[in-house]
C-alpha positions as a Markdown table, in Angstrom:
| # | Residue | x | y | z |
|---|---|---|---|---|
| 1 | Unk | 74.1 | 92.8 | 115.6 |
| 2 | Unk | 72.6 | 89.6 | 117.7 |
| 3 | Unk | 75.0 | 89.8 | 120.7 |
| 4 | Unk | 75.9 | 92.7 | 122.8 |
| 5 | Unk | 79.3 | 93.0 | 122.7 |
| 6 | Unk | 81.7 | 96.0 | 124.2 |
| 7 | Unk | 83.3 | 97.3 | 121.3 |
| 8 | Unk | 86.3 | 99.1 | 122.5 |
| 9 | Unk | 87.2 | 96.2 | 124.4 |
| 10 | Unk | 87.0 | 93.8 | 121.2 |
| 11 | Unk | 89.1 | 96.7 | 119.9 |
| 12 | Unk | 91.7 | 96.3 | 122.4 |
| 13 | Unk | 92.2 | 92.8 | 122.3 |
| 14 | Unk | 92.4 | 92.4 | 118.2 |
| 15 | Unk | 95.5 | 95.5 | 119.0 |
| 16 | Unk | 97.3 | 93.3 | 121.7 |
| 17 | Unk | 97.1 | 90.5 | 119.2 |
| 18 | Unk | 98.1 | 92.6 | 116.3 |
| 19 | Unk | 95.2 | 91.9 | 114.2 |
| 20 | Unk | 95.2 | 95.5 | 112.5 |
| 21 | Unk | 93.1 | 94.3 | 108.8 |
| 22 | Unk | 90.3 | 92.1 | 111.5 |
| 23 | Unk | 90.1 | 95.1 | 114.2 |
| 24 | Unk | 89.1 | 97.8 | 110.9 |
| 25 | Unk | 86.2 | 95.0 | 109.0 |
| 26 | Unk | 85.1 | 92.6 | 111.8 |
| 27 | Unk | 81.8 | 94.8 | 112.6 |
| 28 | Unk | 80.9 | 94.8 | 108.8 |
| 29 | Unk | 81.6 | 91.1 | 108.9 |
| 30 | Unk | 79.4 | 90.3 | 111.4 |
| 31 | Unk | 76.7 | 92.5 | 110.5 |
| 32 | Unk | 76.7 | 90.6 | 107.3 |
| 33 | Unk | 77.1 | 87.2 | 109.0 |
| 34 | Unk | 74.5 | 87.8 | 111.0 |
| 35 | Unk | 72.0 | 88.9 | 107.8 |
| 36 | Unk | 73.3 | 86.0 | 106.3 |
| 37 | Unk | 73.0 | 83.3 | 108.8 |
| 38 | Unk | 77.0 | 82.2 | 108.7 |
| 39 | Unk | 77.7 | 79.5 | 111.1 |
| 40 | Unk | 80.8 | 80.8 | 113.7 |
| 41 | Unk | 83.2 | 79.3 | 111.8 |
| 42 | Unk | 82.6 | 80.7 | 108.2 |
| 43 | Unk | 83.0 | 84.1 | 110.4 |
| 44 | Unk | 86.6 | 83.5 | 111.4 |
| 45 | Unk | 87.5 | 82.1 | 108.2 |
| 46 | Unk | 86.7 | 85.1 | 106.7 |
| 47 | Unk | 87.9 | 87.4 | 109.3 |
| 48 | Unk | 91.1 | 85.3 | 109.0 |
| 49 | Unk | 91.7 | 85.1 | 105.5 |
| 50 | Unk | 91.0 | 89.2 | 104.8 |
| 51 | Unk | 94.0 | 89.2 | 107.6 |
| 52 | Unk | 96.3 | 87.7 | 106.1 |
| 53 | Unk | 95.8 | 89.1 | 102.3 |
| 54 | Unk | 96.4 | 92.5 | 104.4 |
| 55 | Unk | 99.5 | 90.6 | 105.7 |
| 56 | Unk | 100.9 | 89.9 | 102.1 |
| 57 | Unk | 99.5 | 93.3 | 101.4 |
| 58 | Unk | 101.1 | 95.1 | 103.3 |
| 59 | Unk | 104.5 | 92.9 | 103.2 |
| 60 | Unk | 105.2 | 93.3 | 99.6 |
| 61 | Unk | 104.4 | 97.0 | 99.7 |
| 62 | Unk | 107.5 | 96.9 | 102.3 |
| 63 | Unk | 109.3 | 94.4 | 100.3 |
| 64 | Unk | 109.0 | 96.8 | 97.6 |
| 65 | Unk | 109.6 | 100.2 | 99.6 |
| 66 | Unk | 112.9 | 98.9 | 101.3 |
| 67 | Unk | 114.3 | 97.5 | 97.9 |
| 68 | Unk | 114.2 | 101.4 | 96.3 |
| 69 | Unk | 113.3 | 100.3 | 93.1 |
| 70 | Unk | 113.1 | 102.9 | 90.4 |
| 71 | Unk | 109.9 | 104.0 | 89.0 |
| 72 | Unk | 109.5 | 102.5 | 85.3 |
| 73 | Unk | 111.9 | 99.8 | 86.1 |
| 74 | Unk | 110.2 | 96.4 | 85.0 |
| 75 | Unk | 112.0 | 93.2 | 83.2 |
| 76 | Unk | 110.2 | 93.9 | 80.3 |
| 77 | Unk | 112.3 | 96.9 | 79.7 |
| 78 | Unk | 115.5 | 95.5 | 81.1 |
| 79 | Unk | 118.4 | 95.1 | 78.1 |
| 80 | Unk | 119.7 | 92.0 | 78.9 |
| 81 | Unk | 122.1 | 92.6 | 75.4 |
| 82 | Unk | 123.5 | 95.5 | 78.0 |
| 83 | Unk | 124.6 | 92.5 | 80.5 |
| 84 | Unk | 125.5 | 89.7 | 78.4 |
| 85 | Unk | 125.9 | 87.4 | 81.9 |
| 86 | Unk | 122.7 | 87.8 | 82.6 |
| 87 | Unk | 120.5 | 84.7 | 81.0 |
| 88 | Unk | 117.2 | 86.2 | 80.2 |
| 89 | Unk | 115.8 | 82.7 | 80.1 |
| 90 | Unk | 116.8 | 82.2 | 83.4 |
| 91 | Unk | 115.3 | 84.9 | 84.8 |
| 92 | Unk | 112.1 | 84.2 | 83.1 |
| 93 | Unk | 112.0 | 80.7 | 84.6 |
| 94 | Unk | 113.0 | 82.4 | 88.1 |
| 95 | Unk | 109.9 | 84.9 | 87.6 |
| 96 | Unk | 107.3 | 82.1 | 86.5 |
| 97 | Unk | 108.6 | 79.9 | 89.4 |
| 98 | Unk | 109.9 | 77.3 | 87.5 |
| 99 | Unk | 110.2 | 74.9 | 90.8 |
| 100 | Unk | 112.6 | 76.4 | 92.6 |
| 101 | Unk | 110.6 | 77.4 | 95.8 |
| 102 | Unk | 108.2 | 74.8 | 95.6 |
| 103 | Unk | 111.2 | 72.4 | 95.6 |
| 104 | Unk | 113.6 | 74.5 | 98.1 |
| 105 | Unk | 116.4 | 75.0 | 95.7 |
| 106 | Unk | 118.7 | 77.4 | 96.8 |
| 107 | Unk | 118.6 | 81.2 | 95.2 |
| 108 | Unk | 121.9 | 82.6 | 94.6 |
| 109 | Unk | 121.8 | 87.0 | 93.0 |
| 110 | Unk | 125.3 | 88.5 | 92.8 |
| 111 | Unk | 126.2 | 91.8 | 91.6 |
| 112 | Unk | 128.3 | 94.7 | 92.4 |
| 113 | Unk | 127.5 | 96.4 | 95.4 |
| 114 | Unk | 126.1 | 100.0 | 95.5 |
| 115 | Unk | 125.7 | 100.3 | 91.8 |
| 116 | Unk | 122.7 | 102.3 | 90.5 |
| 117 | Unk | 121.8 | 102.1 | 87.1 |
């Protein structure tokens, strides 16, 4: 690399500001900016941007952990004959989008409580 940086403190700094995805790539990063000639700010965009897919990353594989889904278990394989109140349509349109986030529209799941199936 061009500059002479101390590593370990560079290290500490992305912990105290929780940057976990930027601390593990950065030196590749600028090793390649450097090669390549990327102006400062096409650095941090990158830098930036691979955070935050490791932030969605890593959130969904929570999302998905804490919501104890069953292996196998996909809509496609759901019988919505089995649970005649539940509009397949509607939860095709809910799955695609359909508007409701981009517009704000309240989301409203009931169900029995504690029920495994």
């Amino acid at each position: 690399m061009s500059l002479d940086i101390d590593a370990t403190r560079l290290s500490l700094l992305l912990n105290d500001l929780r940057l976990p995805a930027i601390k593990q790539i950065w030196s590749s990063f600028a090793e390649r900016s450097d090669t390549e000639g990327w102006p400062a700010a096409r650095l941090l965009m990158a830098l930036a941007e691979h955070e935050i897919a490791e932030r969605d990353r890593r959130r969904i594989e929570r999302h998905l952990k804490d919501a104890k889904l069953l292996p196998g278990k996909t809509l496609e394989n759901f019988d919505f004959d089995a649970v005649p109140m539940v509009s397949r349509p509607h939860v095709s349109a809910l799955c695609a989008g359909d508007g409701w986030l981009r517009n704000g529209t309240n989301l409203l799941l009931l169900g029995p409580s504690g029920l495994e199936t």
